[in-house]
C-alpha positions as CSV (number, residue, x, y, z in Angstrom):
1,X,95.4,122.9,106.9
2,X,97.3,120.1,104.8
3,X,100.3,120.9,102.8
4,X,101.8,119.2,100.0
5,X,103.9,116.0,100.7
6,X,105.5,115.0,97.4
7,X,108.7,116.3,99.5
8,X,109.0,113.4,102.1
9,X,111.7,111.3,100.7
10,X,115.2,110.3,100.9
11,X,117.8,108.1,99.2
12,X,116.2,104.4,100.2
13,X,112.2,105.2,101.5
14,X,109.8,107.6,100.2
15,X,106.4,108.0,102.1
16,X,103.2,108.1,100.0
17,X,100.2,110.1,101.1
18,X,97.4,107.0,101.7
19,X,94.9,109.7,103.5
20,X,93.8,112.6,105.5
21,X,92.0,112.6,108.7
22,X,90.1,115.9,110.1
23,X,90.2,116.4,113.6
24,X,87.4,116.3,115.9
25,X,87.9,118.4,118.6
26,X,85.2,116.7,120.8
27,X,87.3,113.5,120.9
28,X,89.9,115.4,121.2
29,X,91.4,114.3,117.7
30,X,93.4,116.8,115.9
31,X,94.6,116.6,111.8
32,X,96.1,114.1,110.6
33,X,98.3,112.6,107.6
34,X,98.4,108.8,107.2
35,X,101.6,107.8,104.9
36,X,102.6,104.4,103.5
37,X,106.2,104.1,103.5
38,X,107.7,102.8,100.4
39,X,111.1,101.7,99.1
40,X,112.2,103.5,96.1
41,X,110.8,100.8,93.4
42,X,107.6,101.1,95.0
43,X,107.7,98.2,97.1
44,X,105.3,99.6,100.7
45,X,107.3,98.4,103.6
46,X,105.3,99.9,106.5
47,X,103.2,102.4,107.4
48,X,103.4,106.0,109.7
49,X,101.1,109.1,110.5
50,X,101.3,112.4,111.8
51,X,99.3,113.9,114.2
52,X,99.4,117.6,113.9
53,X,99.2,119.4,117.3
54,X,99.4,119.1,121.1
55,X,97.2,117.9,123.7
56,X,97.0,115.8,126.6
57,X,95.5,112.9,124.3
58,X,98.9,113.8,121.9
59,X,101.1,113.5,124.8
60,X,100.3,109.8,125.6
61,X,99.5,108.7,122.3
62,X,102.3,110.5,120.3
63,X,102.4,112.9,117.2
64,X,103.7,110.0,115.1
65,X,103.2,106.4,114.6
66,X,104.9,103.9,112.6
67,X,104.7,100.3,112.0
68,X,107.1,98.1,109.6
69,X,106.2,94.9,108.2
70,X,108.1,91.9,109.3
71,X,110.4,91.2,106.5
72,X,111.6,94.8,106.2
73,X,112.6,95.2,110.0
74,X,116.3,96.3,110.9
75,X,117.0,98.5,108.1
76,X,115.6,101.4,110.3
77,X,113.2,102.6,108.1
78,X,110.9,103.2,111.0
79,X,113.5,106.0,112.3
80,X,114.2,107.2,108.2
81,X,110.5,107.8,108.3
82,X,110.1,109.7,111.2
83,X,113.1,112.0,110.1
84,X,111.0,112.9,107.1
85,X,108.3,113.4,109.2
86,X,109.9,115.8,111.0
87,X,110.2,117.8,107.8
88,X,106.7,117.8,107.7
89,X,105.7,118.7,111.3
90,X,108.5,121.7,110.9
91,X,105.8,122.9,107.8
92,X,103.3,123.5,110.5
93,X,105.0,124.8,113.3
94,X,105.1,122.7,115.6
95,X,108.3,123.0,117.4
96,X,108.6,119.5,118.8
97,X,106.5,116.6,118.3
98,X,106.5,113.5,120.9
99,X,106.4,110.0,119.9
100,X,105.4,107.5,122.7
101,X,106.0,103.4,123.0
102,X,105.3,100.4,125.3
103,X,108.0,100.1,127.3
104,X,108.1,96.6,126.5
105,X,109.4,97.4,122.3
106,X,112.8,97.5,122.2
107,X,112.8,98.2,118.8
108,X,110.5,101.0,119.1
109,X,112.9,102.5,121.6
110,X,115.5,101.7,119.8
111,X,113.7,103.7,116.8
112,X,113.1,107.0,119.1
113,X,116.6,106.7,119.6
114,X,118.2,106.1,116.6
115,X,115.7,109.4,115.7
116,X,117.2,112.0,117.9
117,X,114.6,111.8,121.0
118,X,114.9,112.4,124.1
119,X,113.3,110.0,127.2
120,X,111.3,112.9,129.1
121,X,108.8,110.4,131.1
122,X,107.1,107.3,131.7
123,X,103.8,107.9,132.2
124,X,100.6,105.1,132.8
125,X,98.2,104.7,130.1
126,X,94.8,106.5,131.1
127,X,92.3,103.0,131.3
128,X,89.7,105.0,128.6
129,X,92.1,105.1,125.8
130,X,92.3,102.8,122.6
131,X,96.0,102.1,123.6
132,X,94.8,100.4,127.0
133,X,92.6,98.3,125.7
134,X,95.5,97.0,123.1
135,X,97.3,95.9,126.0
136,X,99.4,99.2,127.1
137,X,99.8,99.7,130.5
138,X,102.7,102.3,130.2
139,X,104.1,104.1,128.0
140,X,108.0,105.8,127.3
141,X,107.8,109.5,126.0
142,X,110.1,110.8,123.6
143,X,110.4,114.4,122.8
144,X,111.9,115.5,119.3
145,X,113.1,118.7,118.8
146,X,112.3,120.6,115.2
């Protein structure tokens, strides 16, 4: 099911593989690979994942998350990350892959937009998810073609 990700890098970030998560199909959880992102000296600047596959759960919660540490925000490494992500999701087929946001981060829309997405909804936060109870009422979906 994984693939090699030695690929996933560019000219200022480079993502290193931290670890793989099996799905569970119960929970409705599908494979996943959790990346470090990384300046080219090494230096880890945030952090991303990709979700590989579609389902409702996917749909609200995204195929990819990201998260950059304070100091390193505004250089859009976020949006650099999700690029090579892309790459990555292309390896297994996916055809498109969704990222989702609060509506209240700018810079996380800024990100899906700076990326290439495309608003498709707004949609409410189902009240049994994990993202409800961190404060997520609704939620802007982004679709990304591959």
């Amino acid at each position: 099911m994984f693939t090699d990700t030695d690929f996933l890098r560019n000219d200022e970030i480079y993502l290193s593989l931290d670890r793989l998560a099996e799905g569970d199909p119960v929970k409705g959880w599908v494979p996943a690979y959790h990346f470090v992102i990384c300046l080219l000296d090494g230096t880890p600047v945030g952090k991303c994942d990709l979700r590989i596959g579609h389902n409702e759960k996917l749909y609200i919660g995204g195929n990819i998350g990201y998260s950059v540490d304070e100091p390193y925000r505004g250089h859009h490494y976020a949006g650099k990350a999700c690029r090579l992500l892309f790459e990555l999701a292309k390896k297994h087929e996916l055809g498109y892959v969704y990222i989702t946001c609060n509506v209240n981060n700018a810079a996380s829309v800024q990100t899906c937009e700076w990326a290439g997405g495309r608003l498709i909804a707004t949609e409410p936060v189902p009240e049994d998810s994990d993202m409800y109870l961190r404060g997520y009422r609704h939620v802007y979906v982004y679709r990304f073609e591959l």
